[in-house]
C-alpha positions as CSV (number, residue, x, y, z in Angstrom):
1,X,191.2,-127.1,-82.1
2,X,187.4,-125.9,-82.5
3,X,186.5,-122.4,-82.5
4,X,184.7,-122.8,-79.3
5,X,188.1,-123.5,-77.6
6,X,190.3,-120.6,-79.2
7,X,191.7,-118.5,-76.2
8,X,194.1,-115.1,-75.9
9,X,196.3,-117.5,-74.4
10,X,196.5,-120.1,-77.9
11,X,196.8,-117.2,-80.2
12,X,199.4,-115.6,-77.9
13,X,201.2,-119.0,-77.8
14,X,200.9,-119.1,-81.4
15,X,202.0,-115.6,-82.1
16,X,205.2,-116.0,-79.7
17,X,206.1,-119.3,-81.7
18,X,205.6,-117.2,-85.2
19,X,207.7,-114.9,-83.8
20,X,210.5,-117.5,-82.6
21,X,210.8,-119.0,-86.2
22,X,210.8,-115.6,-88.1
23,X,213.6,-114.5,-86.0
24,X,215.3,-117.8,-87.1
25,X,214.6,-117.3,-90.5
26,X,216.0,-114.1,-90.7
27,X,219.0,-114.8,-88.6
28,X,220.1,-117.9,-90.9
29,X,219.4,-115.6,-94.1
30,X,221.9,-112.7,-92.6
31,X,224.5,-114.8,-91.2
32,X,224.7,-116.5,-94.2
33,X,224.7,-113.5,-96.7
34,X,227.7,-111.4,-95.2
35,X,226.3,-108.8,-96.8
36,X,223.7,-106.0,-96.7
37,X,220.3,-107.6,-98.1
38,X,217.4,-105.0,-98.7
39,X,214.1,-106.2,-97.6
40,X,212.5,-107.2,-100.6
41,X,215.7,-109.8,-100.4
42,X,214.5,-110.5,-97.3
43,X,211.2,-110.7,-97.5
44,X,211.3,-113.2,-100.8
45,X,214.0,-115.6,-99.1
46,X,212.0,-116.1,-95.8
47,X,208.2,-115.2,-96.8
48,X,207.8,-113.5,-93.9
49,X,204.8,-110.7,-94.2
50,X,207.1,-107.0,-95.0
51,X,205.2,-105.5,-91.7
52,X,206.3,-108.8,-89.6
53,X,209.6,-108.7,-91.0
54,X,210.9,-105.1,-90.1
55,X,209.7,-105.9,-86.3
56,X,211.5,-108.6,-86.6
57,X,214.9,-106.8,-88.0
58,X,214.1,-104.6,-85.1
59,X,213.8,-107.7,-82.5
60,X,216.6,-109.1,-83.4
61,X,218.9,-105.6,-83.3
62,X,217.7,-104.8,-80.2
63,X,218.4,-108.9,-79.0
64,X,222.4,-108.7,-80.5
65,X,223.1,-105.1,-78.9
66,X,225.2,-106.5,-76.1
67,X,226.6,-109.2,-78.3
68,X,229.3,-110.2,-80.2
69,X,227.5,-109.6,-83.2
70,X,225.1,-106.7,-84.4
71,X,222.6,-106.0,-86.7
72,X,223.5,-103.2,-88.7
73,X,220.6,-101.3,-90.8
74,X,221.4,-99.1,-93.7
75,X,219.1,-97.4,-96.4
76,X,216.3,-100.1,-95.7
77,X,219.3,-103.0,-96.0
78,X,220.1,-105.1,-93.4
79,X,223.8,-107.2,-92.5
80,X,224.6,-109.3,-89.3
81,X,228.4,-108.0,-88.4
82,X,231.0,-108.5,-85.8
83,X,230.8,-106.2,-83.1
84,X,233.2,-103.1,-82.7
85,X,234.9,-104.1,-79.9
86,X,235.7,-107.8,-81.7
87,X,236.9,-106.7,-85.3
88,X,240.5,-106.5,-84.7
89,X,240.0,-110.7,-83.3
90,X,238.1,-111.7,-86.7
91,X,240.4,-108.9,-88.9
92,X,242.9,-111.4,-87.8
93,X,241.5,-114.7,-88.8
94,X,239.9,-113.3,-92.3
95,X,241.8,-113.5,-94.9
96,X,239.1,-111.0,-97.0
97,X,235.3,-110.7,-96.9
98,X,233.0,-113.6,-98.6
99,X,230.9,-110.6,-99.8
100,X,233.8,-109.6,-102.5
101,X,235.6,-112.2,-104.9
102,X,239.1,-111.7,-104.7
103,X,239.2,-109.9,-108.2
104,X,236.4,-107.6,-106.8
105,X,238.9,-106.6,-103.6
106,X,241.9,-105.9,-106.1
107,X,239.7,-103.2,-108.2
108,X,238.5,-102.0,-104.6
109,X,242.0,-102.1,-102.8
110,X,243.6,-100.0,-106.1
111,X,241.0,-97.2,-105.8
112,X,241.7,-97.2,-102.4
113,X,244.6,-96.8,-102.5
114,X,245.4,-94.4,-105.2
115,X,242.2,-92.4,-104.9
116,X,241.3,-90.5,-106.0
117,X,242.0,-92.4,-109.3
118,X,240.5,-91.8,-112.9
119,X,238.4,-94.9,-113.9
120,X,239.7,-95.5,-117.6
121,X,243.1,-95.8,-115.1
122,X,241.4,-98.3,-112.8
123,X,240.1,-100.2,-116.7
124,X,243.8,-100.0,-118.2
125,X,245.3,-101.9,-115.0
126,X,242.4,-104.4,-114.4
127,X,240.7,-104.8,-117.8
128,X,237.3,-104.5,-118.8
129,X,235.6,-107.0,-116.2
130,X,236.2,-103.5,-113.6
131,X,233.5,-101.6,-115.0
132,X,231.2,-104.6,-113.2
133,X,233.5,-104.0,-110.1
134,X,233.0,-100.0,-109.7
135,X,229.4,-100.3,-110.6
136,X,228.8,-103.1,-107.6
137,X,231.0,-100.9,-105.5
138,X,228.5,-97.6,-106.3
139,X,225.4,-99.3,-105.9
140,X,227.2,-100.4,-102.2
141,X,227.9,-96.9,-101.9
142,X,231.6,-97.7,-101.3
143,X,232.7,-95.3,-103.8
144,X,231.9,-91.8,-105.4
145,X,232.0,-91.3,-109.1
146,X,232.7,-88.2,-110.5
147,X,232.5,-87.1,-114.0
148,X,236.2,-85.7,-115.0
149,X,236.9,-85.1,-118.9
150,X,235.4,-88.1,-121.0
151,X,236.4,-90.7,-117.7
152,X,235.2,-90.7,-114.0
153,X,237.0,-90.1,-111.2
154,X,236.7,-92.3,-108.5
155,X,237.2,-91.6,-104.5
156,X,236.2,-93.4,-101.5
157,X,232.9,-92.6,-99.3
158,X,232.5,-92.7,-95.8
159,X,230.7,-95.6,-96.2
160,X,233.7,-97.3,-97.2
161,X,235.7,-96.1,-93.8
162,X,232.5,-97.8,-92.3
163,X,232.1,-100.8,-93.4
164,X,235.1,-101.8,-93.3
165,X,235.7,-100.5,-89.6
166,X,238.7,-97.9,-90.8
167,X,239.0,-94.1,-89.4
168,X,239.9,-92.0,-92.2
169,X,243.3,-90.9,-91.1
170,X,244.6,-94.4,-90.2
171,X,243.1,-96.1,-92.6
C-alpha cells in the first residue's frame, strides 16, 4: 500500500483489527492468571501501549457485563471472574482457587477462621514458610495487620468477603 492510496477507511480497518487482537491478548492473559494482574503485568505480557490497554480493560468489561464471566477492576488491577449469579455452579466443581497453593489456603483458612488471630500463633501452627503467606495475603489486601505487643494481629478485610463471594454474617 502507497501513501497515495491510504484511506479513513484502511486505517479504520486497521485500527478495528488492532483492537480485535488486543482484546485477545488481554483476555488469554486474564483467563489464564486467575488472579488480579496490575497493569504494568499487563502491559509487559501483551505489549500493548498503557493508553490502548486501559480502553481495552474497559472494552472488554463493558463486552462480559451480561455474561457469564466479568471483568472485575480493583486498585488499577484487573481479574476475569465468574459471574455472581454462577458462583454457587463453579463453588461446586472447584476444589480451591489456582491463585493460592494449597499451603497458602491453610494459613488463609486458619486466620479465617480464628480471627482475629495473633501472627506468632498463625507461625507456631504453620511454621516459618507463613510469614511469606500473610505478607502475599496483605499485599492482596485479604487481611489487616495490626500491631499487638511484640506480634501482629491479624483479621479479615472486606476484601476477603469479596473475593471470595462471602457475606460477612454467613460466611
Amino acid at each position: 500500500m502507497t501513501f497515495e492510496n491510504i484511506t479513513s477507511e484502511n486505517i479504520q480497518e486497521l485500527d478495528s483489527e488492532i483492537d480485535i487482537e488486543n482484546q485477545k491478548k488481554v483476555e488469554a492473559a486474564l483467563f489464564l492468571a486467575g488472579r488480579l494482574m496490575s497493569l504494568q503485568e499487563l502491559v509487559s505480557l501483551t505489549d500493548i501501549n498503557p493508553i490502548l490497554l486501559k480502553k481495552t480493560l474497559y472494552d472488554l468489561k463493558d463486552k462480559y457485563k451480561d455474561s457469564g464471566v466479568n471483568l472485575i477492576e480493583k486498585e488499577n488491577s484487573w481479574k476475569m471472574d465468574v459471574a455472581e449469579s454462577y458462583v454457587w455452579m463453579v463453588n461446586k466443581l472447584a476444589t480451591g482457587t489456582s491463585e493460592f497453593k494449597k499451603a497458602e489456603q491453610e494459613t488463609l483458612a486458619m486466620i479465617a477462621y480464628k480471627q482475629p488471630i495473633k501472627q506468632s500463633a498463625i507461625i507456631k501452627i504453620r511454621g516459618n514458610k507463613a510469614y511469606d503467606h500473610i505478607k502475599r495475603f496483605l499485599e492482596i489486601g485479604l487481611i489487616n495487620k495490626k500491631k499487638t505487643g511484640h506480634t501482629y494481629e491479624l483479621s479479615l478485610t472486606e476484601a476477603f468477603h469479596e473475593y471470595f463471594h462471602l457475606n460477612k454474617e454467613g460466611s
